[in-house]
Backbone as XML, in Angstrom:
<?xml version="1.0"?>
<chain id="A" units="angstrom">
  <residue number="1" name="UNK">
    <atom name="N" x="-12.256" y="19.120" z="8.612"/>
    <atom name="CA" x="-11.269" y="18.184" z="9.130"/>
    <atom name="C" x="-10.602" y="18.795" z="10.338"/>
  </residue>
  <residue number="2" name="UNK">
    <atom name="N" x="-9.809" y="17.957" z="11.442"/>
    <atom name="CA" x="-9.619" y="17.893" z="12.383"/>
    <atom name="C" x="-7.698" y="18.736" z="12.139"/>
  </residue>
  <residue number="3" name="UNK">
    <atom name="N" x="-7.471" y="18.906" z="13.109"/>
    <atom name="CA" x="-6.048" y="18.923" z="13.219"/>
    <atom name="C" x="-5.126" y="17.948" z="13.085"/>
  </residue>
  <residue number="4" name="UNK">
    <atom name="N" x="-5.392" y="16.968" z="13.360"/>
    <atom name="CA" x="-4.641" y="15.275" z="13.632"/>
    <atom name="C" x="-5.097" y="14.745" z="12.085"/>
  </residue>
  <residue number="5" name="UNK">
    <atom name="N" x="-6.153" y="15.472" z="11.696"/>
    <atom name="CA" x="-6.481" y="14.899" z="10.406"/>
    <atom name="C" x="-5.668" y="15.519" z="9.066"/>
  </residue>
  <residue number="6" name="UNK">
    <atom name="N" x="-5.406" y="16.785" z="9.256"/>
    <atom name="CA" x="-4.355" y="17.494" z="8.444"/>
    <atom name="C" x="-2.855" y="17.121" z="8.566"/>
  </residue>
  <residue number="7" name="UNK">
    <atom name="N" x="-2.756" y="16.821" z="10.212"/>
    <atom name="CA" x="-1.133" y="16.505" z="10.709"/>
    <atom name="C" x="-1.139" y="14.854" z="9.447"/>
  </residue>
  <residue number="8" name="UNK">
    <atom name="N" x="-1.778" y="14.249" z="9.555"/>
    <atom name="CA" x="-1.768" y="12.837" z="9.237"/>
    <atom name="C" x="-1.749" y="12.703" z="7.536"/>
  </residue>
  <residue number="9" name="UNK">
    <atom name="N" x="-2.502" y="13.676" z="6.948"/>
    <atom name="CA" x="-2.602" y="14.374" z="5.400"/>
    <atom name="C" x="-1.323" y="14.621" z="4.905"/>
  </residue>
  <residue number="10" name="UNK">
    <atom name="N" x="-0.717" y="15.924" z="5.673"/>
    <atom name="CA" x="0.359" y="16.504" z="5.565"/>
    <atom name="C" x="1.893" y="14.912" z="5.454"/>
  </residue>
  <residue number="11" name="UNK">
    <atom name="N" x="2.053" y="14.352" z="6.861"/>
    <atom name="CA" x="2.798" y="13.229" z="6.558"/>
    <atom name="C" x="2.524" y="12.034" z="5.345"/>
  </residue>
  <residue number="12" name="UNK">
    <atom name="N" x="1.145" y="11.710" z="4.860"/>
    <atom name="CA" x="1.073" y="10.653" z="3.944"/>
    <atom name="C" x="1.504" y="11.721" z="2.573"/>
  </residue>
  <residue number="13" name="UNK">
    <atom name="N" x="1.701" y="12.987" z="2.731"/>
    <atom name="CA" x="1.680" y="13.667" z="1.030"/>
    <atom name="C" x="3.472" y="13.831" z="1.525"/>
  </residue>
  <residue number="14" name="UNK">
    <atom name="N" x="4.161" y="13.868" z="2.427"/>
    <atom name="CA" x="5.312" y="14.137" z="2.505"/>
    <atom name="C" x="6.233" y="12.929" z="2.474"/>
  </residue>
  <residue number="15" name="UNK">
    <atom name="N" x="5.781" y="12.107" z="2.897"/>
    <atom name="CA" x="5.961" y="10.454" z="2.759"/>
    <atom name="C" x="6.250" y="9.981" z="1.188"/>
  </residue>
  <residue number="16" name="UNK">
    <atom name="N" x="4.822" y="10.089" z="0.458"/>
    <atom name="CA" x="5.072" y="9.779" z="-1.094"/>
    <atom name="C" x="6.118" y="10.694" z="-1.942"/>
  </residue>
  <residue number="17" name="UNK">
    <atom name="N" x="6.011" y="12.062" z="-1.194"/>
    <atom name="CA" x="6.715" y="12.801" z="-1.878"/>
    <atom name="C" x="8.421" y="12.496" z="-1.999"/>
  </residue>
  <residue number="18" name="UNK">
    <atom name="N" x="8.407" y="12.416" z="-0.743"/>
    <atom name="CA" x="9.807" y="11.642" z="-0.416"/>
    <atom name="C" x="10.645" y="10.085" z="-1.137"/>
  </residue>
  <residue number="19" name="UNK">
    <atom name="N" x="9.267" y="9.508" z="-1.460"/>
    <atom name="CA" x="9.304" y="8.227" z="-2.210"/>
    <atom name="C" x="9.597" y="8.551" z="-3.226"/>
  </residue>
  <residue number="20" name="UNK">
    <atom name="N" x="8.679" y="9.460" z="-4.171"/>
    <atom name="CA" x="9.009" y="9.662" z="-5.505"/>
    <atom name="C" x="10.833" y="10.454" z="-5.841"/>
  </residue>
  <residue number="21" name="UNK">
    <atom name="N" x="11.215" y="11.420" z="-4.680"/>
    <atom name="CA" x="12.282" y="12.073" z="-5.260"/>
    <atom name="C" x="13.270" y="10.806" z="-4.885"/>
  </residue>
  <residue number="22" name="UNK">
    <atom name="N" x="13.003" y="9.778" z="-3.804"/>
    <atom name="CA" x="14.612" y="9.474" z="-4.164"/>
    <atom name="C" x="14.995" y="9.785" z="-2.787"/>
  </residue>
  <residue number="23" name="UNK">
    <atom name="N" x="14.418" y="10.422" z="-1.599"/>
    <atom name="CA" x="15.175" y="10.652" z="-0.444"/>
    <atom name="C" x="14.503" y="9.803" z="0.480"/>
  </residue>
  <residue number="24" name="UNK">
    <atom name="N" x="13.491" y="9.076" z="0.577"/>
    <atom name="CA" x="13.011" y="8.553" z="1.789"/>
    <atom name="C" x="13.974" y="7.819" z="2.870"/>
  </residue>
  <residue number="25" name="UNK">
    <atom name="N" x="14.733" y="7.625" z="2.351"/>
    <atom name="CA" x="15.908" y="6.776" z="3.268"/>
    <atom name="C" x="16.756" y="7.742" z="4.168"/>
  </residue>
  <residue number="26" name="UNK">
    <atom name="N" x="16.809" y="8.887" z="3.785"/>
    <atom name="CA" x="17.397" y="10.183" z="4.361"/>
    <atom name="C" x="16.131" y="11.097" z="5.230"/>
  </residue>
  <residue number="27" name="UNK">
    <atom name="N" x="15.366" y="10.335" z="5.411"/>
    <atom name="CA" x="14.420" y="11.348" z="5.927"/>
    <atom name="C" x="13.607" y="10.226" z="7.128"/>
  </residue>
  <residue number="28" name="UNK">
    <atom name="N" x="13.184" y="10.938" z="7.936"/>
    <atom name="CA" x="12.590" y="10.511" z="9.012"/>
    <atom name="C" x="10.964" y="11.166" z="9.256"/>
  </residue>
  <residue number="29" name="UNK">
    <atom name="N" x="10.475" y="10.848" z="10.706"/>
    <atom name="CA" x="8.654" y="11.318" z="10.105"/>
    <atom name="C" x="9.154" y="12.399" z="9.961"/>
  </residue>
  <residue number="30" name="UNK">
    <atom name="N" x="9.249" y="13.662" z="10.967"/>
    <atom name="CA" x="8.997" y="15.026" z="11.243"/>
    <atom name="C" x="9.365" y="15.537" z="9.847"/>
  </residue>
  <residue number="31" name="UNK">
    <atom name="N" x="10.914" y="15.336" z="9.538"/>
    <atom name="CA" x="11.040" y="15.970" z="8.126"/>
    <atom name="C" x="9.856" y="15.757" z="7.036"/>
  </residue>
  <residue number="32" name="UNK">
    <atom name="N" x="9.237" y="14.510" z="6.779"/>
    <atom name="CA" x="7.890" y="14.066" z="5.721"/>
    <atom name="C" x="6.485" y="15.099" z="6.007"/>
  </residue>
  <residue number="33" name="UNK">
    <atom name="N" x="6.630" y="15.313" z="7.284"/>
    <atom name="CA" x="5.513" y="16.361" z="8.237"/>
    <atom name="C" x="5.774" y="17.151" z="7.335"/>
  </residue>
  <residue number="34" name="UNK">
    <atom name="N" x="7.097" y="17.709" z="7.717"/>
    <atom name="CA" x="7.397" y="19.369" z="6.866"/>
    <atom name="C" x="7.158" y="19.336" z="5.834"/>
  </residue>
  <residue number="35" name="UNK">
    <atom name="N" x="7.793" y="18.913" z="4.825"/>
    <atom name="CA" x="7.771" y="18.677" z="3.725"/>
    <atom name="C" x="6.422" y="18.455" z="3.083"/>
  </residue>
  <residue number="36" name="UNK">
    <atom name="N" x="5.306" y="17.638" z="3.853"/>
    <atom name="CA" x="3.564" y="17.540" z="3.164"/>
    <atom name="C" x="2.900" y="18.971" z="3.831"/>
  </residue>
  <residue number="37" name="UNK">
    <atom name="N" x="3.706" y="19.418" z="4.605"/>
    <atom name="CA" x="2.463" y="20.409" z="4.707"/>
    <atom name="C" x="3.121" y="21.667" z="4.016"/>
  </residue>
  <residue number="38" name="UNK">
    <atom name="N" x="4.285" y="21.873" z="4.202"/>
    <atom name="CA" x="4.844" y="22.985" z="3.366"/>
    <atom name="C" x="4.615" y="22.539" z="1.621"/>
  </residue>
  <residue number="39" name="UNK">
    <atom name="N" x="4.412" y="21.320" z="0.995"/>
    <atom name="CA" x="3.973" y="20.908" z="-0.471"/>
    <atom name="C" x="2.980" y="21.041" z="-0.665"/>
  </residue>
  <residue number="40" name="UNK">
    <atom name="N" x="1.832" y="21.309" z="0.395"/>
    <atom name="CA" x="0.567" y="21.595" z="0.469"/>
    <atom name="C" x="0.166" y="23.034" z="0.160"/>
  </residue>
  <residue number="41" name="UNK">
    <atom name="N" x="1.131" y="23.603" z="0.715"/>
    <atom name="CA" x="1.120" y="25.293" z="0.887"/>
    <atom name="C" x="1.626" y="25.159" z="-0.493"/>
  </residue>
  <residue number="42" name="UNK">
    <atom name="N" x="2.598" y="25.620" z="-1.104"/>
    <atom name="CA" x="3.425" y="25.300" z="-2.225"/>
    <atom name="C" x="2.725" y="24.744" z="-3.569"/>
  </residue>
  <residue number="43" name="UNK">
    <atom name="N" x="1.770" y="23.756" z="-3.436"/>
    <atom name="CA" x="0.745" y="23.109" z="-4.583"/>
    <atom name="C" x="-0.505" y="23.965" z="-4.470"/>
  </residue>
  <residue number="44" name="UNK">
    <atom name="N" x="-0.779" y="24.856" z="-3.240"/>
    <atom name="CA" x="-1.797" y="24.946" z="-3.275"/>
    <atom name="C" x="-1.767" y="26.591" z="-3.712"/>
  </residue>
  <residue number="45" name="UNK">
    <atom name="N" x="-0.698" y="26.857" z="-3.357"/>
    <atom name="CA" x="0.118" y="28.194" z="-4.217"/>
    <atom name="C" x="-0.198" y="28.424" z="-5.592"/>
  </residue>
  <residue number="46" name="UNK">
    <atom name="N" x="0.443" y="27.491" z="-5.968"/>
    <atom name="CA" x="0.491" y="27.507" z="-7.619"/>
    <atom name="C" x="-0.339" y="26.848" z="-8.179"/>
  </residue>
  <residue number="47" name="UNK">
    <atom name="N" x="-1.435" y="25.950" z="-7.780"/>
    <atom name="CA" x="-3.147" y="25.838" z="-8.209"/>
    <atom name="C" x="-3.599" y="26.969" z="-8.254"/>
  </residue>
  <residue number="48" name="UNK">
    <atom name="N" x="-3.252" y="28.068" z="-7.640"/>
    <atom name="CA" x="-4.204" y="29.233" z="-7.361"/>
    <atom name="C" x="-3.955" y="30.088" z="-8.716"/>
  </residue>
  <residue number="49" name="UNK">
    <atom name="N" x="-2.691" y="29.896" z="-8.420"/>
    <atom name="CA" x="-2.168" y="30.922" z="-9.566"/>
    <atom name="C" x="-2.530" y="30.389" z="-11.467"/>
  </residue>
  <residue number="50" name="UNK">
    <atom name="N" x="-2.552" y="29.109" z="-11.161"/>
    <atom name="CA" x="-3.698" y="28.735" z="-12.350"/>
    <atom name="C" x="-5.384" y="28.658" z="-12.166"/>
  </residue>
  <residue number="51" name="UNK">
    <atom name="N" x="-5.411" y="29.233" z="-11.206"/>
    <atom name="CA" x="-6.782" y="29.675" z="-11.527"/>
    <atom name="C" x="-7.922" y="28.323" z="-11.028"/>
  </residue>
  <residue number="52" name="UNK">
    <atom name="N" x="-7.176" y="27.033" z="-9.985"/>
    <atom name="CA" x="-7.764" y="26.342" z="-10.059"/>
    <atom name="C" x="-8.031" y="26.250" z="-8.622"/>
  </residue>
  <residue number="53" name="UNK">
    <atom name="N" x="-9.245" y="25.397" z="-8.012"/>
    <atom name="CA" x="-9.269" y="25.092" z="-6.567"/>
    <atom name="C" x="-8.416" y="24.422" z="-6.041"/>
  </residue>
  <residue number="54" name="UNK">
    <atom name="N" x="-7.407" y="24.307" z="-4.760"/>
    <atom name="CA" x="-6.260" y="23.849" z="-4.417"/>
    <atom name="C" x="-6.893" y="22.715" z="-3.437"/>
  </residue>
  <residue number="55" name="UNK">
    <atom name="N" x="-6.837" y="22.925" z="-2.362"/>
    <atom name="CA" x="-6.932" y="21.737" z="-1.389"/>
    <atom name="C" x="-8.564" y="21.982" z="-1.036"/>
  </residue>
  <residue number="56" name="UNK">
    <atom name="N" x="-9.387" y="21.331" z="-1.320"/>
    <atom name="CA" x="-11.178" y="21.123" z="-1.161"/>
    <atom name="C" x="-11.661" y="19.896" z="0.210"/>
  </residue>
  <residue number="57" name="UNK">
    <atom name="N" x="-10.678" y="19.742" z="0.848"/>
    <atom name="CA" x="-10.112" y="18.628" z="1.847"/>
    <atom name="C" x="-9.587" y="17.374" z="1.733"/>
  </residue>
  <residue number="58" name="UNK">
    <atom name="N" x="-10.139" y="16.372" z="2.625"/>
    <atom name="CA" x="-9.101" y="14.948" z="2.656"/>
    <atom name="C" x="-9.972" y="14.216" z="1.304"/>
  </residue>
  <residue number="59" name="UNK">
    <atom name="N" x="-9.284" y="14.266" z="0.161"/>
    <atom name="CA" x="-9.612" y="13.513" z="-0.972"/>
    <atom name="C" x="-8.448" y="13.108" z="-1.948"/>
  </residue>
  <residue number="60" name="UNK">
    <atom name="N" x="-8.445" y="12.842" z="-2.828"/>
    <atom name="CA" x="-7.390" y="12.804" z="-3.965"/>
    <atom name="C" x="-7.054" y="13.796" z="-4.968"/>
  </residue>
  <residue number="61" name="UNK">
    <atom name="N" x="-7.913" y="14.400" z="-4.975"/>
    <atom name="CA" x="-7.473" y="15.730" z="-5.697"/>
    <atom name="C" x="-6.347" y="16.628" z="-4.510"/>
  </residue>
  <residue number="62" name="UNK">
    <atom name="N" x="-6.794" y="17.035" z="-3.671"/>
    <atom name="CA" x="-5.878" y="17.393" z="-2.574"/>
    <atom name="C" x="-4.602" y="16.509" z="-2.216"/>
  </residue>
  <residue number="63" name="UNK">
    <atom name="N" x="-4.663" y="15.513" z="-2.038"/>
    <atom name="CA" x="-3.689" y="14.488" z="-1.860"/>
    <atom name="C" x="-2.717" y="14.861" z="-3.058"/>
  </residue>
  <residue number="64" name="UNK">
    <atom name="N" x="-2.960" y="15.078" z="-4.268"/>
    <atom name="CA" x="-1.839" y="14.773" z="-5.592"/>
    <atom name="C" x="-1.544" y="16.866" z="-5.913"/>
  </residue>
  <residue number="65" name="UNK">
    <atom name="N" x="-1.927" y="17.592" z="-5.246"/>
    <atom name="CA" x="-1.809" y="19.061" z="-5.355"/>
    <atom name="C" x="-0.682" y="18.710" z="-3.831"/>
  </residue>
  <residue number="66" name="UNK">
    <atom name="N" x="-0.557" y="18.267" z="-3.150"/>
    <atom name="CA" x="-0.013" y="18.147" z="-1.385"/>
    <atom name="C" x="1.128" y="17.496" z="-2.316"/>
  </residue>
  <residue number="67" name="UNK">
    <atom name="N" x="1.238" y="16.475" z="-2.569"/>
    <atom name="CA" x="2.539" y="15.933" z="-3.029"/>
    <atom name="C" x="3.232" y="16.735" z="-4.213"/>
  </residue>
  <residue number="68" name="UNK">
    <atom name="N" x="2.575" y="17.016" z="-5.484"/>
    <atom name="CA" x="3.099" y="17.842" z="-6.316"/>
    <atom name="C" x="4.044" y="18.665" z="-5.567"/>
  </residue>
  <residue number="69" name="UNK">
    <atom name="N" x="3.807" y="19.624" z="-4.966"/>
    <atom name="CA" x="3.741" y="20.695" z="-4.112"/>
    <atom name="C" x="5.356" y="20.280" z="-3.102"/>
  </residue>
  <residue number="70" name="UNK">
    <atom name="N" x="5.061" y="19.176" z="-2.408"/>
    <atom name="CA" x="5.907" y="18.677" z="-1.711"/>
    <atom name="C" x="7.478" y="18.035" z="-2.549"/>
  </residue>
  <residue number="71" name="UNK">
    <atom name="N" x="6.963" y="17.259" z="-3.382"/>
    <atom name="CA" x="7.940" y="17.053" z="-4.615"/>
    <atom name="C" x="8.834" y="18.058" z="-5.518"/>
  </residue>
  <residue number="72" name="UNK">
    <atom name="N" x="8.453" y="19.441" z="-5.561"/>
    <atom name="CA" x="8.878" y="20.629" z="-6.096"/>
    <atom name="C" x="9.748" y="21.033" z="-5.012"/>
  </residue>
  <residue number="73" name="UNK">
    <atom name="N" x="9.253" y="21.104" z="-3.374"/>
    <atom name="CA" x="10.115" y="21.534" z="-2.596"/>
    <atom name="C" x="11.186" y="20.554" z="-2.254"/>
  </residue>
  <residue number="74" name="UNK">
    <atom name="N" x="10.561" y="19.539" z="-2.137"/>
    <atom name="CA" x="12.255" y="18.804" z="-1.778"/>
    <atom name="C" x="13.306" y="19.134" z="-2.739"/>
  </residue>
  <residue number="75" name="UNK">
    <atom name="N" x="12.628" y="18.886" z="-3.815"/>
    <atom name="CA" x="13.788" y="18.868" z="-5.148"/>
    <atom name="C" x="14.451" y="20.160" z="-5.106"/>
  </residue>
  <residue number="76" name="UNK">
    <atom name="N" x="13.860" y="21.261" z="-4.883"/>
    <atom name="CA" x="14.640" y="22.610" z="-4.631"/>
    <atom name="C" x="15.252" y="22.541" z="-3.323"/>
  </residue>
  <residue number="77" name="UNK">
    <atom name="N" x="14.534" y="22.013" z="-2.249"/>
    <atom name="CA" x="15.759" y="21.852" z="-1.150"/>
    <atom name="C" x="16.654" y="21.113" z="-1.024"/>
  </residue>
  <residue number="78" name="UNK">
    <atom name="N" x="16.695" y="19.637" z="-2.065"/>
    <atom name="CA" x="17.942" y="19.129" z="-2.655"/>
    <atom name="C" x="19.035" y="19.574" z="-3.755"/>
  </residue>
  <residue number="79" name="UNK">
    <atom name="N" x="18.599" y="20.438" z="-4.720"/>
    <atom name="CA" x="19.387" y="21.315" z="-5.137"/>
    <atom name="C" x="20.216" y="22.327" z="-4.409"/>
  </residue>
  <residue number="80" name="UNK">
    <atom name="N" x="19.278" y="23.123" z="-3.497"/>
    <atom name="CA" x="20.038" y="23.840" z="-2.523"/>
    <atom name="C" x="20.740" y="23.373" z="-1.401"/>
  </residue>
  <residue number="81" name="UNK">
    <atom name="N" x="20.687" y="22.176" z="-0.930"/>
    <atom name="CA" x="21.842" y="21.358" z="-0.078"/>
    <atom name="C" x="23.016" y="20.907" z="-0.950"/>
  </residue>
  <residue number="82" name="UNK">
    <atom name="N" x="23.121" y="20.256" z="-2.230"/>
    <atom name="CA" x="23.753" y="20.423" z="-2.537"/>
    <atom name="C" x="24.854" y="21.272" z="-3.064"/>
  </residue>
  <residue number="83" name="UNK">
    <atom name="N" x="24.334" y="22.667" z="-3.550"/>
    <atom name="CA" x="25.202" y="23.767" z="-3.919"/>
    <atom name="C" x="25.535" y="24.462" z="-2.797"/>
  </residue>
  <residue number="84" name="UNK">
    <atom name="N" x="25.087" y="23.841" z="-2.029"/>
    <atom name="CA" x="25.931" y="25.020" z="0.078"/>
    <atom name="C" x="26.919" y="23.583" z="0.197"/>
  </residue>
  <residue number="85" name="UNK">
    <atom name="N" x="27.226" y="22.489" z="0.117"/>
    <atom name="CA" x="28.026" y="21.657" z="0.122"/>
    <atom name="C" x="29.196" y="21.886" z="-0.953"/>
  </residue>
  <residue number="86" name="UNK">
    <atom name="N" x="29.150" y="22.456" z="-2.192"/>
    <atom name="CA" x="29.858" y="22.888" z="-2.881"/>
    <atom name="C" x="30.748" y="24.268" z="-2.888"/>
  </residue>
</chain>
């Protein structure tokens, strides 16, 4: 896969991810960017560490390891915005 093809991966897994926690309304593309490709890194982290294949390219197995991944980090970077506000 291409670069534009990962950039585009990365936003549709940061997008859903965003859907599922509850923030999409607070978030714009670039942040969904970050967020799918850093959930990518992050899912594909801790696939490893179970011993399993992480991202094998643009499919659905990759797609739901990218969001997992992405969904874990928001939620910890919404925990941690909130307790620096406190």
């Amino acid at each position: 896969m291409g670069l534009l093809s990962w950039i585009v991966f990365g936003a549709l897994a940061g997008w859903v991810a965003s859907i599922i926690t509850g923030r999409n309304r607070r978030m714009g593309c670039l942040p969904n960017l970050v967020a799918g490709i850093v959930g990518a890194l992050v899912g594909g982290f801790l696939m490893n560490l179970l011993g399993k294949t992480a991202i094998t390219g643009f499919n659905l197995y990759s797609f739901g390891v990218a969001v997992l991944g992405a969904v874990i980090f928001l939620v910890i970077t919404g925990i941690w915005s909130r307790h620096k506000k406190d």
